[in-house]
C-alpha positions as CSV (number, residue, x, y, z in Angstrom):
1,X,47.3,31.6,98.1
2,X,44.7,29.3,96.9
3,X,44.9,27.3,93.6
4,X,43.0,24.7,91.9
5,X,46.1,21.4,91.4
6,X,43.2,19.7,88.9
7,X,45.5,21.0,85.6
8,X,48.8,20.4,87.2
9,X,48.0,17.4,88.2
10,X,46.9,16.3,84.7
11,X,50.1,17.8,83.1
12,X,51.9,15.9,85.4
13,X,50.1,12.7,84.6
14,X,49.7,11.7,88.2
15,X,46.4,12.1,90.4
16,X,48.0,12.5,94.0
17,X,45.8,10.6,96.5
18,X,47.6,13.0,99.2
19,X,47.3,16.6,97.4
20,X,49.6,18.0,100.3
21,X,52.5,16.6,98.8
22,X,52.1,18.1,96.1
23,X,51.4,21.7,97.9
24,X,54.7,21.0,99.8
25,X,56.6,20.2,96.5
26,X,55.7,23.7,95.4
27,X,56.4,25.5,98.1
28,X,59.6,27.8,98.6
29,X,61.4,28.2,102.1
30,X,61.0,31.9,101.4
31,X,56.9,30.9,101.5
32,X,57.5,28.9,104.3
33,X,59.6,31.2,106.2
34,X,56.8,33.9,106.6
35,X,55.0,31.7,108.5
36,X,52.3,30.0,106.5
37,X,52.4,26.7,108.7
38,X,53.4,24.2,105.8
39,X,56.9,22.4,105.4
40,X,59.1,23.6,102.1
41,X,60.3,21.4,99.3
42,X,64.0,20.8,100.6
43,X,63.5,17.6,101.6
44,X,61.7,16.4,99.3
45,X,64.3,17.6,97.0
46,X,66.9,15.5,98.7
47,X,64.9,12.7,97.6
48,X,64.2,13.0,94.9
49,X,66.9,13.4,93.8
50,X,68.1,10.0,94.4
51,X,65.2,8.8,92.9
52,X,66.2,10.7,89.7
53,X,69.8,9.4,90.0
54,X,68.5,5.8,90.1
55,X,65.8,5.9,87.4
56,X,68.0,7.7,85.1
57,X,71.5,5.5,85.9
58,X,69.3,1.8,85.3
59,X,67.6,3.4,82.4
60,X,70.9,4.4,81.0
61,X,72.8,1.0,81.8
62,X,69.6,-0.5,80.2
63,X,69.6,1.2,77.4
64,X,73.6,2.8,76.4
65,X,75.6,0.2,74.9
66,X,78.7,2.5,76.1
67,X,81.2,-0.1,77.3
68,X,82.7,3.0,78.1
69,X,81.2,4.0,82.5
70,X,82.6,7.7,81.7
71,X,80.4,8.0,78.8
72,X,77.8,6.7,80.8
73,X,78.6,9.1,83.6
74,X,78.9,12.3,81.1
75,X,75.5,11.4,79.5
76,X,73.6,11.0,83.0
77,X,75.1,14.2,84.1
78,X,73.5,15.9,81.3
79,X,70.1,14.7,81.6
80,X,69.9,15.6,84.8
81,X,72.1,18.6,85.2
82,X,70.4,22.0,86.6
83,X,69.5,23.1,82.6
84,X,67.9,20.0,81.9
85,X,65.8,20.1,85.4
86,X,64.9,24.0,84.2
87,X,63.5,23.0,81.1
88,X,61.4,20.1,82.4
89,X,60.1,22.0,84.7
90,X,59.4,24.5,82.3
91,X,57.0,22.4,80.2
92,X,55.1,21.2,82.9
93,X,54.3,24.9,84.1
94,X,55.5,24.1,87.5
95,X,56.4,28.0,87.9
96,X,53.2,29.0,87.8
97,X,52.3,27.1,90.6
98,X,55.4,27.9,92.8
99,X,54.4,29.2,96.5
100,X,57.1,31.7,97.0
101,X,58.0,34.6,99.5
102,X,57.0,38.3,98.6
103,X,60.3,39.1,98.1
104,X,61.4,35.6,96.1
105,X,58.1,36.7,93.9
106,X,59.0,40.3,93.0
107,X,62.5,39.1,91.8
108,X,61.3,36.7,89.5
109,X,62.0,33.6,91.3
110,X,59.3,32.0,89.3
111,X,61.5,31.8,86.3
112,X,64.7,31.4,88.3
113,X,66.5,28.1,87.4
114,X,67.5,26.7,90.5
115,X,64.1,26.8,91.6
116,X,62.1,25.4,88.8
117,X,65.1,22.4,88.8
118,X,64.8,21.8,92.9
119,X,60.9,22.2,91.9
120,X,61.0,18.9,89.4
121,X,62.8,16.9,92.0
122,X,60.5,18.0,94.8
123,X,57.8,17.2,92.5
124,X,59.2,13.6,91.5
125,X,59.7,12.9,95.0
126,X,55.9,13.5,95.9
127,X,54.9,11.3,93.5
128,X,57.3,8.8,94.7
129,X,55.9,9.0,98.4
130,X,52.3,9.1,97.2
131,X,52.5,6.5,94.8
132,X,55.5,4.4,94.7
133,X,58.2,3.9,92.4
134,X,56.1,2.5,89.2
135,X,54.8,6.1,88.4
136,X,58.0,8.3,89.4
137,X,59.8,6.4,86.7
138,X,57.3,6.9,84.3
139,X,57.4,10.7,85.4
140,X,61.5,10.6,85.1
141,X,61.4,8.3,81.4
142,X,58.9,10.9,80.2
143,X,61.9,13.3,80.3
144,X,65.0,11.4,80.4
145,X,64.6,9.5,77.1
146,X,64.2,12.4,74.4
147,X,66.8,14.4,76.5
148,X,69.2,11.4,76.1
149,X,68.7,11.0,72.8
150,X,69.0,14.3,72.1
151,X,72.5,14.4,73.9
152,X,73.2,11.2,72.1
153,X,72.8,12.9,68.8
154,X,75.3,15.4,69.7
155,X,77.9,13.5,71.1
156,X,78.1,11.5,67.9
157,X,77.8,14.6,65.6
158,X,81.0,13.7,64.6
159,X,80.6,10.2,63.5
160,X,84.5,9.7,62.7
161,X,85.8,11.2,65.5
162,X,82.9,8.9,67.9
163,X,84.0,5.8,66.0
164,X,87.5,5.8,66.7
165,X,87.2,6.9,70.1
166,X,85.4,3.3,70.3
167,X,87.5,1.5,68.4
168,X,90.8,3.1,70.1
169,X,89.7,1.4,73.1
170,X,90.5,-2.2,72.0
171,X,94.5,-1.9,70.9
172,X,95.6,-3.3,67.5
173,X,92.5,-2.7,66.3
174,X,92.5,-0.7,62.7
175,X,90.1,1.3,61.1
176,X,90.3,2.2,57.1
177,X,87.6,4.2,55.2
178,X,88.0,3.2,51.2
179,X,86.1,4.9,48.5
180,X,84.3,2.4,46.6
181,X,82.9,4.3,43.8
182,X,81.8,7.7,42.8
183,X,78.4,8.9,39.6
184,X,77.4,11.4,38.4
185,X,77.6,14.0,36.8
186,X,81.3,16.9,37.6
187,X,78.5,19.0,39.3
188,X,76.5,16.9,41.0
189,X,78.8,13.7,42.1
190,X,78.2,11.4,45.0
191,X,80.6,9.2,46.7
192,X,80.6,6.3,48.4
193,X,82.9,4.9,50.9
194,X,83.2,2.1,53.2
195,X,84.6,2.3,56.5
196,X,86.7,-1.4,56.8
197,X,88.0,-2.6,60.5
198,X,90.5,-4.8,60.0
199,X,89.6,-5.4,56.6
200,X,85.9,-6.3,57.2
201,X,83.2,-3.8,56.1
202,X,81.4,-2.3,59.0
203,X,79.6,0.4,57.5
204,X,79.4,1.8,53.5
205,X,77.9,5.5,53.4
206,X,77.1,8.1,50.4
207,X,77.6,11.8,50.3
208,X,77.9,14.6,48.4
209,X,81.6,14.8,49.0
210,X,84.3,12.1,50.5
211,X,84.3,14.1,53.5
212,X,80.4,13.5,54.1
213,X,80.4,10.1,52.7
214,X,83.1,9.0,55.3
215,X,80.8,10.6,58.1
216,X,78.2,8.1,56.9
217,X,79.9,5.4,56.5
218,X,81.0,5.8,60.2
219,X,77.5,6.6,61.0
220,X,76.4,3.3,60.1
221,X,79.1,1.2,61.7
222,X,78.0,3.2,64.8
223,X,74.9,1.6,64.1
224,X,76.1,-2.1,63.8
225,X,77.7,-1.0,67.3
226,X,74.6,-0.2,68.8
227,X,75.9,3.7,69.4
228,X,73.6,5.4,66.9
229,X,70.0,4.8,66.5
């Protein structure tokens, strides 16, 4: 199977200087196994995924203000978990370059998850041999960071609940949300609240209710914190 790389190559946002990397990156054991004479991905996977792990763990350290190495952990696990992989793959179009077996072909293997995610690592790991570390983290950060922030967005969908989860972890430590006014009109009121550990104002918020202004108001001490951007 012949195929022009050229648009891959530019959706990837690498030019490989060795172009049978890239070929190998993309290439199935069930492609390899009937005898074409070229080397599947798997090692290349191996690699990189360490690469991935080490990109993603200083970028997180870097960057997550976590105190927390679980929460650290949980996040890296799910920027990089097998669903994540899928879906970069997915918007690179790397299934429609995939070198697979007849048989890996006819049942779909194309679109198959564990494929497409083994394909992004093999492909990050080319890039990595080709041209160094300097461009496979820009390949991995194109990625990592909206997927983080994403997943940082849910974990603190729940401002109160995330805020004293953090502040839980220092003992003696109290946290006191105080409504500090309320206009309008019956139908249309907002409140606002501040959110007071130990007495000092970390974060005020306004809502429709007390309920949402107290999410607020915990959303902005998470702020302060350096949780929430």
């Amino acid at each position: 199977m012949s195929m022009d790389l050229a648009p891959l190559m530019k959706e990837i946002g690498y030019e490989f200087k060795n172009v049978e990397l890239l070929w190998q990156a993309l290439t199935h054991s069930s492609f390899a196994n009937e005898g074409h004479g070229i080397e599947c991905y798997e090692r290349l996977e191996f690699l990189g995924d360490s690469v991935l792990g080490f990109v993603t763990a200083r970028y997180l350290y870097e960057k997550d203000r976590s105190p927390n190495e679980g929460e650290l952990t949980k996040l890296r696990a799910a920027v990089v978990c097998e669903k994540a992989l899928c879906s970069y793959s997915k918007q690179l179009g790397l299934g429609k370059y995939a070198r697979l077996g007849r048989g890996e072909q006819h049942s779909g293997g194309a679109e198959r998850p564990s494929i497409l995610a083994d394909m992004y690592e093999a492909v990050l790991a080319a890039i990595y041999l080709d041209g160094g570390m300097e461009p496979a983290e820009k390949f991995v950060l194109r990625f990592i960071i909206p997927e983080a922030e994403s997943q940082r967005r849910r974990r603190f969908k729940d401002y109160k609940t995330a805020l004293q989860e953090i502040v839980q972890q220092n003992p003696g430590e109290r946290l006191e949300y105080v409504l500090s006014g309320e206009f309008g009109p019956d139908h249309n009121k907002t409140f606002v609240t501040e959110v007071h550990l130990n007495s000092n104002v970390i974060g005020v918020g306004r809502g429709r209710s007390k309920k949402e202004s107290e999410q607020q108001a915990a959303r902005e001490a998470l702020k302060l914190m350096g949780y929430e951007s």
